[in-house]
N, C-alpha and C positions, 0 to 999 in steps of 0.2 A: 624447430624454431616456432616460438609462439604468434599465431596470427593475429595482430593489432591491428585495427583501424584507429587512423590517430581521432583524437578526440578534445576534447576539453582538459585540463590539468590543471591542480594547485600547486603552486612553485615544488620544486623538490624539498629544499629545507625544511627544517627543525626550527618551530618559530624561538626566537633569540627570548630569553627575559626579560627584555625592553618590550617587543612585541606582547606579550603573555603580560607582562605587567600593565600595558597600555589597553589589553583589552578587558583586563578586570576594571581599569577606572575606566571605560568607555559608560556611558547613561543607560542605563539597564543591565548593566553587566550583574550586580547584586540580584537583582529580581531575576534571569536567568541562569544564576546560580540556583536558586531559590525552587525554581520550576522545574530542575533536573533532579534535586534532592526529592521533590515531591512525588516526580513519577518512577523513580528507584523505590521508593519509600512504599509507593502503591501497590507495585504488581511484587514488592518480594525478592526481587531479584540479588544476586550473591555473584559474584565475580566469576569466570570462566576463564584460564589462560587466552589471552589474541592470539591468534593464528601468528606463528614468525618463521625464519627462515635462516637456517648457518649460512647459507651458500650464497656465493655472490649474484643476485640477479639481478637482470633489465629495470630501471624506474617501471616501465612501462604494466612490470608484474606486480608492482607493487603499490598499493593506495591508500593513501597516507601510514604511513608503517605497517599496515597486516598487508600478508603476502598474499594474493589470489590463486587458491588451487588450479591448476593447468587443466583441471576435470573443466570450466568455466569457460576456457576458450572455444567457441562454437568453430565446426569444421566449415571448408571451403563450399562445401553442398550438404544439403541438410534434404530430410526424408520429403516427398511429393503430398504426404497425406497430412491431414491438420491432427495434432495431435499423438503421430508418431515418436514414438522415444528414439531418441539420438543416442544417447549412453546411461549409465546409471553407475552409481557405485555405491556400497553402506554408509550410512552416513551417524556418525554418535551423537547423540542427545547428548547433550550437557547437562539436563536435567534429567536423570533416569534412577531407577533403585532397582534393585532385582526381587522377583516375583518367587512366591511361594510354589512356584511349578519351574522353576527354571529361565522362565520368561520374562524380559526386562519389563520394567514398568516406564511409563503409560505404554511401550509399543515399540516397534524396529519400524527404523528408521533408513530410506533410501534417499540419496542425492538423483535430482533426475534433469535431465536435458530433454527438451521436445520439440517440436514445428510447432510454428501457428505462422498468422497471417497478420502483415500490419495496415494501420491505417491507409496507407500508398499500396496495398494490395500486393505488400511483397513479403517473400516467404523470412522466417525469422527464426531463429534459436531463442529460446528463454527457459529458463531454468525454475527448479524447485525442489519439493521434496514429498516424498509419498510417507507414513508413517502407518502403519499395521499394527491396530490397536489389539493388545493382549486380553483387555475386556471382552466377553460375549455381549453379544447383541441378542435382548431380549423383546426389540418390538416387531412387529409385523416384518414378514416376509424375508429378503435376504440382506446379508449387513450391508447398510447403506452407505453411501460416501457423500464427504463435505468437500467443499471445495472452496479453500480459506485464502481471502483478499486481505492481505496486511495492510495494515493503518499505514501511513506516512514515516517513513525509515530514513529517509535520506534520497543521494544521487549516487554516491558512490559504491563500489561494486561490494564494499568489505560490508556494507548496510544491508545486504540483502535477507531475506525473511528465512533462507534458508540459513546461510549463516549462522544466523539468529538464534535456530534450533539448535547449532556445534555447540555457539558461542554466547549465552543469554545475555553476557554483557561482557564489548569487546570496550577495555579502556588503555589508550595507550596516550604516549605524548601529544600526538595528532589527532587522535580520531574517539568517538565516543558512540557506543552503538546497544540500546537498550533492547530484546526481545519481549517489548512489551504485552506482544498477542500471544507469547505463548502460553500464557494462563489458560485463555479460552480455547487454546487448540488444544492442550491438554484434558481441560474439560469435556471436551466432545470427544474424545479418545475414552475417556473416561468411562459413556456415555454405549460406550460400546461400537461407535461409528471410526469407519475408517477416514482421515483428512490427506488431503492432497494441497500441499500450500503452492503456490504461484508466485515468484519473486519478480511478475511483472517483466514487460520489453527493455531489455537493456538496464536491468538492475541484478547483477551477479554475472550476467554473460558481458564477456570483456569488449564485444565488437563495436557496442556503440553507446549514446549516453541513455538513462532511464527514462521514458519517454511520462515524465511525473502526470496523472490525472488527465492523460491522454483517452478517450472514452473509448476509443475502438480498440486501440491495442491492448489495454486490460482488461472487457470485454471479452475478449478475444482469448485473452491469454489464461483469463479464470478458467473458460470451457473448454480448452484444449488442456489445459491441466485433467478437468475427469477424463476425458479421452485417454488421455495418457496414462493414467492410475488403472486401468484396466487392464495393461500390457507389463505390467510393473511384476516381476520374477516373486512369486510369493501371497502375490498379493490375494486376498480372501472374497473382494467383491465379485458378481457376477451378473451376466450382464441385463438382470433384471435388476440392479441396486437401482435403489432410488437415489439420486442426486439432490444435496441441498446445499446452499449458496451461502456463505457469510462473510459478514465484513465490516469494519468502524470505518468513520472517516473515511481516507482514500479507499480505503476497503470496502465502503459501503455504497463510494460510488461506481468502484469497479463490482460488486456485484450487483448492483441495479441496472447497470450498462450490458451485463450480460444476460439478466433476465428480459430486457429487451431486445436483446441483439440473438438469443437463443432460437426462435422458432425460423429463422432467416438465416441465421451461421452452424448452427449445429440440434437440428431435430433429433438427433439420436441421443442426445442427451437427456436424462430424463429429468428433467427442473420439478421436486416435487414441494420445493417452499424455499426462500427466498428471505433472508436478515440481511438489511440494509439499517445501517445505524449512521446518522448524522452523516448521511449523504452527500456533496459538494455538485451538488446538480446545474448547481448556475453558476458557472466559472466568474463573469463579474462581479455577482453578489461578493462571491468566495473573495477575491483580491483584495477589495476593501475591507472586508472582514479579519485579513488574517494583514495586511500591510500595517506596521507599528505594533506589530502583536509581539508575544512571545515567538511563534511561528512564521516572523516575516520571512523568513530564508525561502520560505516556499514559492515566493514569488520567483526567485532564483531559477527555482528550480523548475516549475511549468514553463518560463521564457525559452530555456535552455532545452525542452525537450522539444516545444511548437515551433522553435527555428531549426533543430533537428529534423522536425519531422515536414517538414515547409519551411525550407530557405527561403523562399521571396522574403520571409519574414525577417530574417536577418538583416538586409538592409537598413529596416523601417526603426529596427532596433537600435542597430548602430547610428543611425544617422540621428536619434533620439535618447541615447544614453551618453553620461559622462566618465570620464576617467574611472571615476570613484565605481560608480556604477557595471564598467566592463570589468575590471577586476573582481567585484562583489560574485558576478556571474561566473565567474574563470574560479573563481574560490568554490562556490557553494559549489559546483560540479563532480566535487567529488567527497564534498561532506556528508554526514549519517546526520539524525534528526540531534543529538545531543549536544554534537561542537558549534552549529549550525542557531542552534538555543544560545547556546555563552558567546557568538561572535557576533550575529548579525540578530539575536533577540532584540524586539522593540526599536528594529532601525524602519523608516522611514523611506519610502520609496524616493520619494521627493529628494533626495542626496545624491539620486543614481541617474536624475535625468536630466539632458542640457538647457531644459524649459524650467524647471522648478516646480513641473506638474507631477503629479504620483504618474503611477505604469497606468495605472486605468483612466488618468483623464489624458494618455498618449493612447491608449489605446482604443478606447471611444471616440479618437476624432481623427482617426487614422481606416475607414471604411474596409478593409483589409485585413487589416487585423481585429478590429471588432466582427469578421465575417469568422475569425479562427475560432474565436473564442465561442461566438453564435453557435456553430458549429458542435462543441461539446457540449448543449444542452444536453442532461436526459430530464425523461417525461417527455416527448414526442413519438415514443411507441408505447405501446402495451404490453406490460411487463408478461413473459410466459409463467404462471403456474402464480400460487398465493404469496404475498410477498409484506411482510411484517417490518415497518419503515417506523423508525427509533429518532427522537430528537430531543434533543436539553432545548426547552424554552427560555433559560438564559444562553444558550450558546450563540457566542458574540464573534468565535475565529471562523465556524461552518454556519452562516448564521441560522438560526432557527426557523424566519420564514423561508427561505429557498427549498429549505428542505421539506417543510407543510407545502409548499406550491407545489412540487414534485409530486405527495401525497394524490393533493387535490384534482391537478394535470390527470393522474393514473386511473382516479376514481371514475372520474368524467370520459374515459376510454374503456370506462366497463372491468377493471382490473379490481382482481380481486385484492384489497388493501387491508390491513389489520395497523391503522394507523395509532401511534402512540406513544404522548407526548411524555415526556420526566418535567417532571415540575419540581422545580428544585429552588432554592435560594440563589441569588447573585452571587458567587462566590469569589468576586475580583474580576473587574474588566480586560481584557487580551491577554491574563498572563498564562491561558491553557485550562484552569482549574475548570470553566463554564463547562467548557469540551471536552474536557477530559473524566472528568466525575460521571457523566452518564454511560461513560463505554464500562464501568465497572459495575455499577448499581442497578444497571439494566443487562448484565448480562446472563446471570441466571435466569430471568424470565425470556429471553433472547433464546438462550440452547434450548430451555423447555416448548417453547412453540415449535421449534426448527424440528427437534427429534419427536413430536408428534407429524407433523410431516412429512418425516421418516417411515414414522409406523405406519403411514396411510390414512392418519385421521384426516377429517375433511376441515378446512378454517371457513371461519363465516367470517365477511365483508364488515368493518363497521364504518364503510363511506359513508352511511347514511348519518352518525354520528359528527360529521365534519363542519357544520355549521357551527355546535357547538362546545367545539374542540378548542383549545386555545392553540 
């Protein structure tokens, strides 16, 4: 029998064509059609069968029509060490081609299970995937490993980055789920480095909910991923590889959270460079940023992991949202980023609360919960090892200064920063385009800094340049 811890849930049902009709005329629903077309359109992406199932199973195995591999269910006790592999199995690319030597191209691919340690200092399962790049490594020393923070996927368990790697795009009646990162993680396969993806606390392991832009648990759960890619049956690194960090968006907060959280959680990792791309370093900033955006679901989804992970909060929640509102949250909980876009795009915090106030001016005047939020600052340590921080100066959903203040925070702590702006055009107010155009334009010089890094070359500081930076 499978081990569930109950959780959050969206109804069982198949939405009716009253429902599906009523949320294509919903206000925004055209433009979040609009936004999903453009990031399919961007990374490439081509259809993958969704995971499904003949046999009759529990709801509970199942989220929103894809079934969850039983490989996913974390055991009753988990390994004492951070970092420790739980299980592993092979895992197939969905994007792969076969290699002139017999070897798949970009690389083999494992499913992995590991310990880490969460925020509340308790032991945790999370999941991911190692992938052994068929490439040689032709820079310095032994072949190095990345260890890749997914952008923002969802809450739900079929969302997760590993998935992602079976499945690059899972589209059923229910659920919609793009493998937007796997361009770049290919690329760095590419590149000749081996990557270790991290599918985050409670995004692909069924025990509890995604703990979304949680800063210690993804932190946390990036650096126990290299741990983990070291013990992986196969695997070519050695234990002098150099470790480098990357990641957009959610990804680039979870790995700036772990380049600070590194010399204090895990010194044996060796942090030899550091891509952080439009960072979400200031959770407040972040809410009004991304609340009426394309991206509002996200609010959803952070409330739902900070009363996860801290119930007091749940109260202050409840006693401060409305109808509308505790449904919004019981929905988004188990949605991926694309249904998440066409139901709850450009909705309006202010609909979900009994005051008529957005979430942040409930949560600004609630001492308590503005102490949660305080709390996932980063920029209050000093990041371990050189660290290359990426921002679109029109980005309006992560907004652009939060993310220069982080910068600026790190410099003034003596961090080595290689900060750098995209200048780009406006390209449309919240509908993703701001945010989204720099994860792609700025990625090629993104893996080229990282894999000099790699090689051991040395980066020089341009903090000094930060007065007049935009």
């Amino acid at each position: 029998m499978r081990r569930i811890i109950p959780r959050l849930r969206a109804p069982a049902h198949s939405p009716s064509p009253e429902d599906s009709a009523a949320a294509r005329r919903r206000p925004g629903g055209t433009r979040a059609s609009a936004v999903i077309a453009a990031v399919a359109a961007c990374v490439g992406l081509t259809a993958a069968p969704a995971p499904a199932s003949a046999a009759v199973v529990s709801p509970d195995e199942v989220s929103r029509g894809v079934t969850i591999p039983a490989f996913y269910d974390p055991p009753a006790t988990l390994p004492s060490a951070n970092g420790a592999l739980v299980r592993t199995e092979p895992l197939p690319l969905g994007l792969s081609l076969p290699g002139l030597d017999g070897r798949p191209l970009p690389g083999t691919a494992t499913r992995l299970m590991y310990k880490s340690t969460d925020s509340n200092g308790q032991p945790v399962a999370v999941t991911g995937a190692y992938i052994e790049p068929s490439a040689a490594w032709h820079g310095g020393g032994s072949r190095p490993l990345v260890a890749f923070a997914s952008g923002t996927m969802g809450q739900g368990d079929q969302c997760s980055a590993s998935m992602a790697l079976q499945y690059p795009l899972t589209l059923t009646g229910q659920t919609l789920s793009i493998g937007y990162d796997d361009l770049a993680i290919y690329r760095l396969l590419s590149a000749g480095a081996a990557v270790v993806v991290t599918d985050y606390v409670g995004l692909g392991a069924t025990d509890r909910l995604h703990t979304y832009v949680n800063r210690v648990d993804q932190g946390h759960a990036l650096l126990d991923a290299a741990r983990a890619a070291h013990a992986v049956p196969g695997a070519s690194i050695a234990g002098d590889s150099r470790v480098g960090l990357y990641g957009y968006s959610q990804g680039g907060g979870a790995g700036a959270a772990a380049a600070e959280l590194q010399p204090s959680y895990a010194p044996d990792v060796k942090v030899a460079g550091t891509y952080a791309g439009a960072p979400p370093a200031d959770l407040t900033s972040v809410m009004k940023g991304i609340d009426g955006s394309a991206l509002a679901g996200a609010l959803g989804w952070s409330i739902n992991g900070f009363t996860q992970s801290d119930p007091a909060l749940k109260a202050i929640l409840d006693a401060n949202t409305n109808a509308a509102g505790k449904a919004a949250l019981q929905d988004l909980s188990t949605m991926c980023i694309g249904e998440a876009i066409l139901t709850y795009g450009f909705a309006t915090s202010t609909t979900w609360t009994s005051s008529g106030e957005s979430l942040a001016a409930v949560i600004a005047a609630n001492p308590a919960a503005q102490a949660t939020l305080d709390a996932q600052r980063i920029g209050t340590l000093k990041p371990a090892g050189p660290v290359r921080l990426a921002t679109g100066t029109e980005d309006d959903i992560v907004p652009h200064a939060q993310a220069r203040q982080l910068a600026v925070d790190w410099c003034r702590k003596g961090g080595n920063v290689t900060y750098r702006p995209i200048v780009l055009p406006n390209l449309g107010d919240k509908i993703l385009t701001n945010h989204l155009t720099p994860l792609l334009t700025d990625q090629a010089d993104a893996i080229s800094w990282l894999t000099d890094r790699l090689s051991g070359k040395a980066a020089i500081s341009n903090c000094w340049t930060m007065p007049v930076q935009p």
